[in-house]
C-alpha positions as a Markdown table, in Angstrom:
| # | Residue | x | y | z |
|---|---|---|---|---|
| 1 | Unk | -21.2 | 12.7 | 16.5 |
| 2 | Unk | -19.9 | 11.5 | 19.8 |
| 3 | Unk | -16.5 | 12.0 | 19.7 |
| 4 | Unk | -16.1 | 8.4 | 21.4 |
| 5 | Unk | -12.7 | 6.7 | 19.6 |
| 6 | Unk | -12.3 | 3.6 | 21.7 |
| 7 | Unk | -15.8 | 2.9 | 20.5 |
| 8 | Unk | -15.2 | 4.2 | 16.5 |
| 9 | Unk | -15.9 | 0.6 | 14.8 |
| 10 | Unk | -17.0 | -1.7 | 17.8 |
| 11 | Unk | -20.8 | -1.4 | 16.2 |
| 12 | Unk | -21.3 | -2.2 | 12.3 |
| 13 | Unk | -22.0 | 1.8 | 10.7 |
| 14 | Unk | -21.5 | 0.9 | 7.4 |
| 15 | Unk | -24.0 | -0.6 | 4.7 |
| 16 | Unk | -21.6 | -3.6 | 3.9 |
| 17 | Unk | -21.0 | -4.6 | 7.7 |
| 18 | Unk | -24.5 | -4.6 | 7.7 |
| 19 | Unk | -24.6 | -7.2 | 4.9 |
| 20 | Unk | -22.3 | -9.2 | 6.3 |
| 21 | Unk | -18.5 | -7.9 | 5.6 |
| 22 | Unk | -16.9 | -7.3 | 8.4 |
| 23 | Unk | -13.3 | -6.9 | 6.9 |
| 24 | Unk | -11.9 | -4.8 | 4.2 |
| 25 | Unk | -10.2 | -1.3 | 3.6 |
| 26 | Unk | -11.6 | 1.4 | 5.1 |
| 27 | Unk | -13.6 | 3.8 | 2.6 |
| 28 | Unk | -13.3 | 7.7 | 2.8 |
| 29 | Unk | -16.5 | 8.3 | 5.1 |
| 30 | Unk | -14.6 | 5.4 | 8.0 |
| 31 | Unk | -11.0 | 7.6 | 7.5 |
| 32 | Unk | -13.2 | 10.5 | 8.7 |
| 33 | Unk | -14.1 | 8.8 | 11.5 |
| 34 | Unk | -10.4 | 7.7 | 12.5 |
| 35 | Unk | -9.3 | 11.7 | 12.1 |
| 36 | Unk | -12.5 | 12.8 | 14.4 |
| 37 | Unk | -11.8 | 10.2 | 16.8 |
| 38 | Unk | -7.8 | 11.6 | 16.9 |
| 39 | Unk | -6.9 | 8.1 | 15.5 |
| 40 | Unk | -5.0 | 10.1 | 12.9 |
| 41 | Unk | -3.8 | 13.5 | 13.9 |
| 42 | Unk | -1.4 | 16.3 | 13.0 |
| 43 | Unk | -0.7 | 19.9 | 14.4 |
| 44 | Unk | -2.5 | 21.9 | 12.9 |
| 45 | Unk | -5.4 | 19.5 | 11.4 |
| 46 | Unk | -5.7 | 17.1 | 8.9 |
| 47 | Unk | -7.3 | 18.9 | 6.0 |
| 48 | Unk | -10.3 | 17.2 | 4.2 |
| 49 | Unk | -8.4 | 17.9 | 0.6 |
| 50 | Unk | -6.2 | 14.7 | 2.1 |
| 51 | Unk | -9.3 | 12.2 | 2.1 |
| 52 | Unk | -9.6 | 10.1 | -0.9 |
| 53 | Unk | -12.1 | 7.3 | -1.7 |
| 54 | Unk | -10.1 | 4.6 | 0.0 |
| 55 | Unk | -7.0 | 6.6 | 1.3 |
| 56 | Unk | -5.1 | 9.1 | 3.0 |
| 57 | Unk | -2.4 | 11.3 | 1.7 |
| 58 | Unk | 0.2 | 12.2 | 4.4 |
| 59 | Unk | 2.4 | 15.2 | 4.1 |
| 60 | Unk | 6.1 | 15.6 | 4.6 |
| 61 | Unk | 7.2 | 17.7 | 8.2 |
| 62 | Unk | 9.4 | 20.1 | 8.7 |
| 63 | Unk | 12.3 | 17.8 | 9.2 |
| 64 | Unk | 13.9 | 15.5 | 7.2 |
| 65 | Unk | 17.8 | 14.2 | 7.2 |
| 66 | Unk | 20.0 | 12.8 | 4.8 |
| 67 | Unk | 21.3 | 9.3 | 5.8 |
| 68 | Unk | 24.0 | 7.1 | 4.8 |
| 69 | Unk | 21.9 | 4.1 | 4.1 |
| 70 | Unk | 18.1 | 2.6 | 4.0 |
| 71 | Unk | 17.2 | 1.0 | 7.0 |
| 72 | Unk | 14.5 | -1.0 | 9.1 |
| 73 | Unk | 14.2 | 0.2 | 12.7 |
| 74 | Unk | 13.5 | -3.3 | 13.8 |
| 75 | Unk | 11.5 | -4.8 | 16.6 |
| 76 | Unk | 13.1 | -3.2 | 19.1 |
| 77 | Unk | 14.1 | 0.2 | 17.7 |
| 78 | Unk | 12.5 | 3.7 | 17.3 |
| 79 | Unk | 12.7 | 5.5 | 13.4 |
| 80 | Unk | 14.8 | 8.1 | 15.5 |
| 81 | Unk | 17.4 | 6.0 | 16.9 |
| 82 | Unk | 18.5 | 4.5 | 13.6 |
| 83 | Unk | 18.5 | 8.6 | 11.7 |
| 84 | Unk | 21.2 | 9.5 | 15.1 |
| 85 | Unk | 23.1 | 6.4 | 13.7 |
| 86 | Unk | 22.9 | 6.8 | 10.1 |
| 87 | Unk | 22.2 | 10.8 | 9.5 |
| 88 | Unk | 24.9 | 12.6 | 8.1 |
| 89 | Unk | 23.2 | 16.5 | 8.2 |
| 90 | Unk | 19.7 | 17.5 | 9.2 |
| 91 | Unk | 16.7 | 19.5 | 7.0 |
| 92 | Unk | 14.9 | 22.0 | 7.7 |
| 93 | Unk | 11.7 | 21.6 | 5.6 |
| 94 | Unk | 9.5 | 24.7 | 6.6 |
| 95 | Unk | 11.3 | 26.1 | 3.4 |
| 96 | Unk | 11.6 | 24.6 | -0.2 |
| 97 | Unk | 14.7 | 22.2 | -0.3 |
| 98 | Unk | 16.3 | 20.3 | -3.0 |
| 99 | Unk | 16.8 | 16.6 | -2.3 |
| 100 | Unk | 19.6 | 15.2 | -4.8 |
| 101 | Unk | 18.6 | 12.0 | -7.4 |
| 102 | Unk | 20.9 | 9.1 | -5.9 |
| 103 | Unk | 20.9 | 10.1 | -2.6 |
| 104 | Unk | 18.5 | 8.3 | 0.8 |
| 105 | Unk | 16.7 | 10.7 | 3.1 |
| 106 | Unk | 14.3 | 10.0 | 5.9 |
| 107 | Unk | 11.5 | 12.9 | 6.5 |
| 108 | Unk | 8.9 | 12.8 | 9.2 |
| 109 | Unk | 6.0 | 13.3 | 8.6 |
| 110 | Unk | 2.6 | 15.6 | 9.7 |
| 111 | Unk | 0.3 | 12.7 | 10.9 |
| 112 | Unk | 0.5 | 10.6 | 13.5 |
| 113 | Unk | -1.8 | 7.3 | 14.5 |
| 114 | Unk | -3.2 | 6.1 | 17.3 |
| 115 | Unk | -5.0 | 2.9 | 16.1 |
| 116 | Unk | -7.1 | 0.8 | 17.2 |
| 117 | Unk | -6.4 | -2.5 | 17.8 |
| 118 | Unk | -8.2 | -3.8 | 15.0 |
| 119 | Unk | -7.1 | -1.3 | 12.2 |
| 120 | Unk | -3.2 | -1.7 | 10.5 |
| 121 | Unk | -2.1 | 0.0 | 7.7 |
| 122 | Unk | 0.1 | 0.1 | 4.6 |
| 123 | Unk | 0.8 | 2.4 | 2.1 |
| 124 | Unk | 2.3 | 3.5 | -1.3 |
| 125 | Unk | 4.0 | 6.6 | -3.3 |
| 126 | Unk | 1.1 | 8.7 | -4.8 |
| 127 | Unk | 0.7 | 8.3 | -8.7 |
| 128 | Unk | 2.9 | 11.5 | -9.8 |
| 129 | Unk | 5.6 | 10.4 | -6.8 |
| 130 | Unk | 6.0 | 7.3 | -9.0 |
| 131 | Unk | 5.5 | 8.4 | -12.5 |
| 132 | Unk | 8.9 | 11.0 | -11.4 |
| 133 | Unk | 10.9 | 7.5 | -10.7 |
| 134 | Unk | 10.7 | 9.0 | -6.7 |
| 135 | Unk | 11.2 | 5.6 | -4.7 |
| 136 | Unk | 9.3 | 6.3 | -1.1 |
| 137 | Unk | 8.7 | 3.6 | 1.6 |
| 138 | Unk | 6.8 | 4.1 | 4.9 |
| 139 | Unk | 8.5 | 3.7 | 8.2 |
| 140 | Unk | 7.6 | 3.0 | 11.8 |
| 141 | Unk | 8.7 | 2.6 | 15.5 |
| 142 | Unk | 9.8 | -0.9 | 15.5 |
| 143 | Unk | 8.7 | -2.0 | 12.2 |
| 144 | Unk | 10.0 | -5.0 | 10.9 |
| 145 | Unk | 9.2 | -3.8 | 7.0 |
| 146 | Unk | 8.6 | -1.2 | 4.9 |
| 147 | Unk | 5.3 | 0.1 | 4.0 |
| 148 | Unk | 3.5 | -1.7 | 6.8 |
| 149 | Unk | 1.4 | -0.3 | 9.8 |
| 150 | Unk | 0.4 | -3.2 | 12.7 |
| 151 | Unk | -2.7 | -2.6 | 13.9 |
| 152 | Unk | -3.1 | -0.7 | 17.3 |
| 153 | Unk | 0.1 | 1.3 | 16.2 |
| 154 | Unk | 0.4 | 4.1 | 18.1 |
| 155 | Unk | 3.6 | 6.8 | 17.1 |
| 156 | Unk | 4.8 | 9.4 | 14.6 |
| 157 | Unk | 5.3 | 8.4 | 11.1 |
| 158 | Unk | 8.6 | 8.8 | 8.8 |
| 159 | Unk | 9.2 | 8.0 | 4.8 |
| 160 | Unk | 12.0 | 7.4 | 3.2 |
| 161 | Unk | 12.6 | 9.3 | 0.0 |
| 162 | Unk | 14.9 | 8.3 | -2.9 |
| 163 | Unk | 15.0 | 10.4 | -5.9 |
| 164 | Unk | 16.6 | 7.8 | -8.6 |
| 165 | Unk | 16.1 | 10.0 | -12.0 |
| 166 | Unk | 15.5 | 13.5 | -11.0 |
| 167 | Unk | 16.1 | 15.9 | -8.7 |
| 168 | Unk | 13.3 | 17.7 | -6.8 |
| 169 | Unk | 12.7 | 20.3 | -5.0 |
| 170 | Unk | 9.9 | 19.8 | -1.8 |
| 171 | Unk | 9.1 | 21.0 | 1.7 |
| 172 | Unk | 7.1 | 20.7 | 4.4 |
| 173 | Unk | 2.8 | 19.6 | 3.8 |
| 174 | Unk | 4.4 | 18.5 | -0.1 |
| 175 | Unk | 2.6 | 15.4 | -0.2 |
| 176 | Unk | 4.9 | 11.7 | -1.6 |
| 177 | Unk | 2.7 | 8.7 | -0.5 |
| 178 | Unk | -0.8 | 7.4 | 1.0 |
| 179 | Unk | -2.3 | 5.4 | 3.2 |
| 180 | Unk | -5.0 | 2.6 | 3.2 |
| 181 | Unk | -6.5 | 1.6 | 6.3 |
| 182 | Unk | -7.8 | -2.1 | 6.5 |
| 183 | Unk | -9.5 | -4.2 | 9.5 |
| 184 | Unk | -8.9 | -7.6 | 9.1 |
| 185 | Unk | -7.0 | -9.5 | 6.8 |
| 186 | Unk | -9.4 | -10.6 | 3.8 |
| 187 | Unk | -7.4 | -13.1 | 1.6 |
| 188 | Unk | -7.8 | -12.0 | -2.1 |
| 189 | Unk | -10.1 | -14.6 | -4.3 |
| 190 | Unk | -9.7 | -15.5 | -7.6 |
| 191 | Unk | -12.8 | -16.9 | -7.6 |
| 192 | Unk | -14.5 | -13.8 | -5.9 |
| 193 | Unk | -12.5 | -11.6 | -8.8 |
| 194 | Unk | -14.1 | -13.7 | -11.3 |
| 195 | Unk | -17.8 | -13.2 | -10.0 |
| 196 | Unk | -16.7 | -9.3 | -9.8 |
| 197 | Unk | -15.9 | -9.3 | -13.5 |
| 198 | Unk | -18.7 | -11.6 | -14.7 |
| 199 | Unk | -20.9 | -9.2 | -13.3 |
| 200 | Unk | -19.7 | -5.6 | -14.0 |
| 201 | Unk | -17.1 | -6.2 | -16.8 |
| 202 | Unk | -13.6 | -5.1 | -15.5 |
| 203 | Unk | -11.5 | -5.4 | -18.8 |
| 204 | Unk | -12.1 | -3.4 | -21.9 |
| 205 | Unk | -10.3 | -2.8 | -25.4 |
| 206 | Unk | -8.9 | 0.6 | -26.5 |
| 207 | Unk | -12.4 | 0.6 | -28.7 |
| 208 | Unk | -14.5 | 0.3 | -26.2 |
| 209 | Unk | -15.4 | -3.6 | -26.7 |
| 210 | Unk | -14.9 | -6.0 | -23.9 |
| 211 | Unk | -11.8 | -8.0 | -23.0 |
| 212 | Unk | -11.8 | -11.5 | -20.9 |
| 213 | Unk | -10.1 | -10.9 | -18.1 |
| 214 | Unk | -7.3 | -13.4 | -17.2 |
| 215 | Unk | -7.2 | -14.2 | -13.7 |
| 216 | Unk | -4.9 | -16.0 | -11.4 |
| 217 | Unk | -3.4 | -14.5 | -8.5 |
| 218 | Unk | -5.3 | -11.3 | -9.4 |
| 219 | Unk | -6.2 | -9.8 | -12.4 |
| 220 | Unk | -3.3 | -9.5 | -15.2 |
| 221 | Unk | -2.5 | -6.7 | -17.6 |
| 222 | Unk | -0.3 | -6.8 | -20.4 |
| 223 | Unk | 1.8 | -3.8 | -21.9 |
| 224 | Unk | 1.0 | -1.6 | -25.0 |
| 225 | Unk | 3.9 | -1.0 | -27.0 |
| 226 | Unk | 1.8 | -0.6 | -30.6 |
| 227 | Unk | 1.1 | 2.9 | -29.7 |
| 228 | Unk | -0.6 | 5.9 | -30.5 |
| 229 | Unk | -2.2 | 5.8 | -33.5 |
| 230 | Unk | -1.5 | 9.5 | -34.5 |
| 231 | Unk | 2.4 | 9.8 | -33.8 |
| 232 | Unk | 3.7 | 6.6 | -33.1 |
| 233 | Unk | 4.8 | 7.0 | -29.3 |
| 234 | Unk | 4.9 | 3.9 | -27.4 |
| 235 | Unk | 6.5 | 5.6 | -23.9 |
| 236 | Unk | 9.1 | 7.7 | -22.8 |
| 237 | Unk | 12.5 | 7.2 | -21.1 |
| 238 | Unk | 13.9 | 9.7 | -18.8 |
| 239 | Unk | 16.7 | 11.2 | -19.9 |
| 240 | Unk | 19.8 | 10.8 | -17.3 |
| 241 | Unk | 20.8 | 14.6 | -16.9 |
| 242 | Unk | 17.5 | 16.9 | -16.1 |
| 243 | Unk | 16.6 | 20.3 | -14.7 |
| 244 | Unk | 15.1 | 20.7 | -11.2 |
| 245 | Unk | 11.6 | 19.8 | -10.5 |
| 246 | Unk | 9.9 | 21.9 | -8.3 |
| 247 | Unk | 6.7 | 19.5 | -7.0 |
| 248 | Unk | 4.2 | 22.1 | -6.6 |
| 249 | Unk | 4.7 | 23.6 | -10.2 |
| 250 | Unk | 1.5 | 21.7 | -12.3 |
| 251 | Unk | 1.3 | 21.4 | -15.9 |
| 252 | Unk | 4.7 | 23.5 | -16.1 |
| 253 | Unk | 7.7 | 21.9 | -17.5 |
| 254 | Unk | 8.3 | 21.0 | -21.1 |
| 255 | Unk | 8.2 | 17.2 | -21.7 |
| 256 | Unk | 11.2 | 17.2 | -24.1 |
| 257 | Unk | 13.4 | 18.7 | -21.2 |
| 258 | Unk | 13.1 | 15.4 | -19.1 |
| 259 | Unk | 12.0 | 12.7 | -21.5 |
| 260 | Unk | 12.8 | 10.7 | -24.7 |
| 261 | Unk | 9.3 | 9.9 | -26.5 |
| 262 | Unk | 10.0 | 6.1 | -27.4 |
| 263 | Unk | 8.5 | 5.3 | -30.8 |
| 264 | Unk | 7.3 | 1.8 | -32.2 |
| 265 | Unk | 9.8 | -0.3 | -34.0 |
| 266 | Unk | 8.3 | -2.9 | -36.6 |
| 267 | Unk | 8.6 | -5.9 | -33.8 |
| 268 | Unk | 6.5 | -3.9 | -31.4 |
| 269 | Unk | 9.2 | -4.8 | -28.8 |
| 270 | Unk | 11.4 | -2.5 | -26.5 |
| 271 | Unk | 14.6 | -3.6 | -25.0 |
| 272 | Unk | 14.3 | -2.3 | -21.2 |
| 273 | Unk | 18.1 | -1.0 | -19.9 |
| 274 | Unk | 18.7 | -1.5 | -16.4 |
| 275 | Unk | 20.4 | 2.2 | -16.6 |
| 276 | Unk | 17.2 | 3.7 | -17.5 |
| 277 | Unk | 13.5 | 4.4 | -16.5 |
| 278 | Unk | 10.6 | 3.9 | -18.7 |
| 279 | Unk | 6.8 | 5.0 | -19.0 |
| 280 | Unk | 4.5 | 3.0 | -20.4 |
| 281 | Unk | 1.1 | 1.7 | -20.3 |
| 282 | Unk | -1.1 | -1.1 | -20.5 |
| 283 | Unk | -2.7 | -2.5 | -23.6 |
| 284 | Unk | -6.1 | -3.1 | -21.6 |
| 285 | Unk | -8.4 | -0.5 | -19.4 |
| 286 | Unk | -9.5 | -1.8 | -16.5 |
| 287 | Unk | -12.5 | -0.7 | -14.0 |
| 288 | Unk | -12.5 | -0.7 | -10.1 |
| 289 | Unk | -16.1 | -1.1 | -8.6 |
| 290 | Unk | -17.0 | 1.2 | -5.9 |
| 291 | Unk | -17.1 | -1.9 | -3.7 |
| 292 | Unk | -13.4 | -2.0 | -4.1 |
| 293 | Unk | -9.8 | -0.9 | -4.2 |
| 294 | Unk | -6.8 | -2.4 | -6.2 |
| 295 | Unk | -3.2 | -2.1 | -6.0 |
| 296 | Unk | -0.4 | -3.4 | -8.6 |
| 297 | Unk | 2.1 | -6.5 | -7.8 |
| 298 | Unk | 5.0 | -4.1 | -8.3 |
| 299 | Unk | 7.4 | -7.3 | -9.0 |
| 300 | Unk | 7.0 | -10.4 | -10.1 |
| 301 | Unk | 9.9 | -12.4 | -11.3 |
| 302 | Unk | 7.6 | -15.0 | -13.0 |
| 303 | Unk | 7.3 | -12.7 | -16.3 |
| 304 | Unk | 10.7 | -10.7 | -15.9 |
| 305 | Unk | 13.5 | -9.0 | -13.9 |
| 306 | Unk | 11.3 | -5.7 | -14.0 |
| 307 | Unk | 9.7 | -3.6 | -11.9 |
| 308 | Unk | 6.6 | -2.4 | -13.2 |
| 309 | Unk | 4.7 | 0.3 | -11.1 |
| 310 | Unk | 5.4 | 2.2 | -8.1 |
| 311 | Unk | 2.9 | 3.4 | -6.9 |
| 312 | Unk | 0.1 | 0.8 | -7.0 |
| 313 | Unk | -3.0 | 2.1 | -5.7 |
| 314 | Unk | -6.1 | 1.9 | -7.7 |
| 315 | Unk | -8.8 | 3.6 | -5.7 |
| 316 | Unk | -12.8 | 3.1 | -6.4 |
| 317 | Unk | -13.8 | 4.6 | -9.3 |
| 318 | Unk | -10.9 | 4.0 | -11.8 |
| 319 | Unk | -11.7 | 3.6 | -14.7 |
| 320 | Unk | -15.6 | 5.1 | -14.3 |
| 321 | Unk | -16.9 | 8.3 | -15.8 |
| 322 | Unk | -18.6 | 10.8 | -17.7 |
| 323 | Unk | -20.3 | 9.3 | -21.0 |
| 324 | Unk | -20.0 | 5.6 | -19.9 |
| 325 | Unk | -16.0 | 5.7 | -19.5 |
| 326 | Unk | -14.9 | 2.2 | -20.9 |
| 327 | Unk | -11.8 | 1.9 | -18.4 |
| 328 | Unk | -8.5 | 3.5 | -18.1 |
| 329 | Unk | -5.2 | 2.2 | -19.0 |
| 330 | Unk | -2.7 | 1.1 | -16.1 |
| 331 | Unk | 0.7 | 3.8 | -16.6 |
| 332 | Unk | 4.0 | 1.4 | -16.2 |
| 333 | Unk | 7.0 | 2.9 | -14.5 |
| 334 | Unk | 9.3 | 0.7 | -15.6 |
| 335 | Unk | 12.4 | -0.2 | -14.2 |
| 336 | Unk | 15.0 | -3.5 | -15.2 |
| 337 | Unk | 16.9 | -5.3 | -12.6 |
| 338 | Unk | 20.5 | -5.8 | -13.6 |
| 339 | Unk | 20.2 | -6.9 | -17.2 |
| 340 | Unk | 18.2 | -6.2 | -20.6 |
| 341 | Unk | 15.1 | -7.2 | -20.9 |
| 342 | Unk | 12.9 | -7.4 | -24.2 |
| 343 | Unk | 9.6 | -7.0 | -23.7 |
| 344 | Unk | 6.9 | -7.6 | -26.5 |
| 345 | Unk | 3.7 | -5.6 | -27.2 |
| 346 | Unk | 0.1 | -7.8 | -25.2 |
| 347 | Unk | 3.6 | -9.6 | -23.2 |
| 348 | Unk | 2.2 | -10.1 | -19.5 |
| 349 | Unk | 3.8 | -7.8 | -17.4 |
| 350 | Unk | 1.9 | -7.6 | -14.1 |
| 351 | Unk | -1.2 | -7.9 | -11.9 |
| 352 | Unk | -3.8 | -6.0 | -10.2 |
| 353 | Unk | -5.0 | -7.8 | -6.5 |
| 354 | Unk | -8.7 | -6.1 | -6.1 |
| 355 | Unk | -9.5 | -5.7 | -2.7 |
| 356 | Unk | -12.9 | -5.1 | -0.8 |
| 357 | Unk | -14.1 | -2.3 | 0.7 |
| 358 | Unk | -16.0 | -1.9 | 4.0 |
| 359 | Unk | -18.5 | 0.2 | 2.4 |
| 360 | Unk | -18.6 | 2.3 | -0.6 |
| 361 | Unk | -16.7 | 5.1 | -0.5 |
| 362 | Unk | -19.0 | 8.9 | -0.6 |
| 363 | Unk | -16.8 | 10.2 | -3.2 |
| 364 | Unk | -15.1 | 8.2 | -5.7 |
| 365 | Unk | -12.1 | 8.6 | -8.1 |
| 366 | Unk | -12.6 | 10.9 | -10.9 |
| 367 | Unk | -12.5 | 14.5 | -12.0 |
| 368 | Unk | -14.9 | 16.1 | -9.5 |
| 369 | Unk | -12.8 | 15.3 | -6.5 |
| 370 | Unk | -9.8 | 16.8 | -8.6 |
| 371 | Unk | -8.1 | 13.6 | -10.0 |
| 372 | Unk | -5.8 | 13.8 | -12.3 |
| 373 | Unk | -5.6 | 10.5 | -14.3 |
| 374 | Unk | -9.0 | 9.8 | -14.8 |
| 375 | Unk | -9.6 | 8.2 | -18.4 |
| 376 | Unk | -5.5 | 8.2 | -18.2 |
| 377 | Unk | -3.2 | 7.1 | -21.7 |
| 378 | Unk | 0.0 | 7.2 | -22.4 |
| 379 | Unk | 0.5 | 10.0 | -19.1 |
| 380 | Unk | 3.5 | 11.8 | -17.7 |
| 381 | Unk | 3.0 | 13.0 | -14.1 |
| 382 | Unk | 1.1 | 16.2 | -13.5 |
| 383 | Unk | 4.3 | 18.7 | -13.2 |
| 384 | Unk | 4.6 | 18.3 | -17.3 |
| 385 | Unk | 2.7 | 20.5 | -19.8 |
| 386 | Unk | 0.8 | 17.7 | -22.2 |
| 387 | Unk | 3.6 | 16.5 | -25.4 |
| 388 | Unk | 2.9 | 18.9 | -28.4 |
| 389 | Unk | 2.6 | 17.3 | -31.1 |
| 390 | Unk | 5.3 | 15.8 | -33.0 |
């Protein structure tokens, strides 16, 4: 390929652009392109095992340091500046470290972007970063908010890490949050959402039959607090006081250590403490195409002071499967704002906005790229050993 990267998307290469859509997310093959072009680099490489369908994951470096307080760089400030303000001791992440629950740190990170000018960014906590109640935010040189990447950026890359439940231990390549890339700014459509589900059928029943979707402002999802019909478990709520987690130990740590399973009460309802975090799940499964991505509305105060999910990505694929896979639930990490909340099992509690893709991805979500909710429930993140039974 010519290795050409002022040129990488000035001609349409992929099968949608040809047909017409010039704006979207970028799909795995077009992130390839970015790394080949040294749009996106690291020392060292970016490994291909960091390519998903619609995303990239980004891995921490080998510095990080504890600050006093959260922060914005601003318009006129570099990432670096504000840490010499606000650091109170610096990391060294080349070995395993323990970052403290309650405490803000700011960690640089492997990749860096040079952009072109018609490519921004944003990104999100990965799926087990946000099922471990681990709040992370993207920062930039002179960005004005969190999460966001203006097109044509061109500079290192830093994330801020707040462990609110647990305690974990991490270190340098341990990998806390992706990136999408998008060209363009495609509004989302209700009306396009609706053609979407008329014709592939996003919304399904735990017994396989279909749901109507409800759609306004993006697909909503209601939660599920009837539960598993064997035991009873409608969630879990993390208890206050925990061992360490280490991040790279999989399937490893005893459920019951860190969690309270939550069982259904006769109202199918579960007061939500603001002193607590919660996993649930979603009453519906829910599909995303090929041809697109998704990400959750974390908050919305129009059904609750809640925060619902984390980390919100949905990539292509969700949902999809071996023997006809009738969608996958949505996991809830919970979270009240200030007071009690009661929440009621099929109560609204959130949305999905499903978002184009420039062309369909090469590999899509799902066990043969190593995925690890695929045909998700009720799911703790993949550090803890599956719940025996109770």
């Amino acid at each position: 390929m010519k290795n050409d990267a002022g040129k990488l998307f000035n001609e349409p290469e992929t099968k949608s652009s040809v047909d017409g859509v010039t704006t979207g997310i970028l799909p795995d093959r077009d992130i390839a392109k970015l790394i080949e072009g040294g749009r996106i680099s690291a020392e060292g490489g970016v490994d291909q095992s960091q390519i998903q369908p619609a995303s990239l994951d980004l891995r921490l470096g080998a510095t990080a340091w504890r600050v006093r307080a959260s922060f914005l760089p601003g318009k006129a400030s570099t990432v670096q500046a504000k840490i010499d303000r606000l650091k109170m001791h610096q990391i060294d992440l080349t070995k395993p470290v323990v970052l403290e629950k309650g405490c803000v740190y700011i960690a640089e990170l492997m990749e860096e972007l040079k952009l072109p000018a018609d490519i921004a960014g944003y990104a999100n906590p990965k799926s087990s970063t946000g099922r471990l109640d681990i709040f992370t935010r993207l920062i930039t040189d002179c960005g004005a908010e969190f999460e966001g990447v203006a097109a044509g950026y061109k500079g290192k890359l830093y994330v801020e890490i707040m462990p609110h439940t647990f305690s974990v231990l991490a270190q340098q390549g341990t990998r806390l949050n992706q990136i999408r890339f998008v060209r363009g700014n495609p509004p989302p459509s209700d009306t396009k959402l609706t053609e979407l589900d008329q014709a592939l059928q996003l919304v399904y029943s735990d017994s396989d039959g279909p749901l109507p979707a409800i759609i306004k402002n993006g697909l909503w999802i209601s939660v599920d607090l009837e539960g598993d019909a064997s035991n009873g478990i409608i969630g879990y709520r993390a208890k206050h006081h925990a061992p360490l987690i280490d991040l790279s130990k999989l399937n490893h740590y005893d459920p019951l250590d860190f969690w309270e399973p939550i069982a259904r009460n006769a109202e199918r309802s579960l007061v939500l403490s603001p002193d607590d975090f919660y996993i649930l799940v979603s009453r519906e499964r829910v599909r995303i195409p090929n041809s697109h991505a998704a990400s959750m509305v974390p908050y919305d105060p129009s059904v609750g002071e809640f925060r619902i999910h984390y980390a919100g990505f949905f990539d292509p694929g969700f949902g999809y499967g071996a023997n006809n896979l009738k969608g996958a639930r949505a996991v809830l990490e919970v979270r009240s704002h200030d007071v009690p909340f009661m929440i009621e099992h099929g109560q609204d509690v959130g949305r999905l906005i499903y978002e184009r893709l420039l062309g369909e991805p090469e590999k899509i979500y799902g066990v043969n790229i190593g995925s690890n909710y695929q045909s998700q429930g009720l799911k703790l993140s993949k550090q803890f050993k599956p719940l025996a039974p109770i």
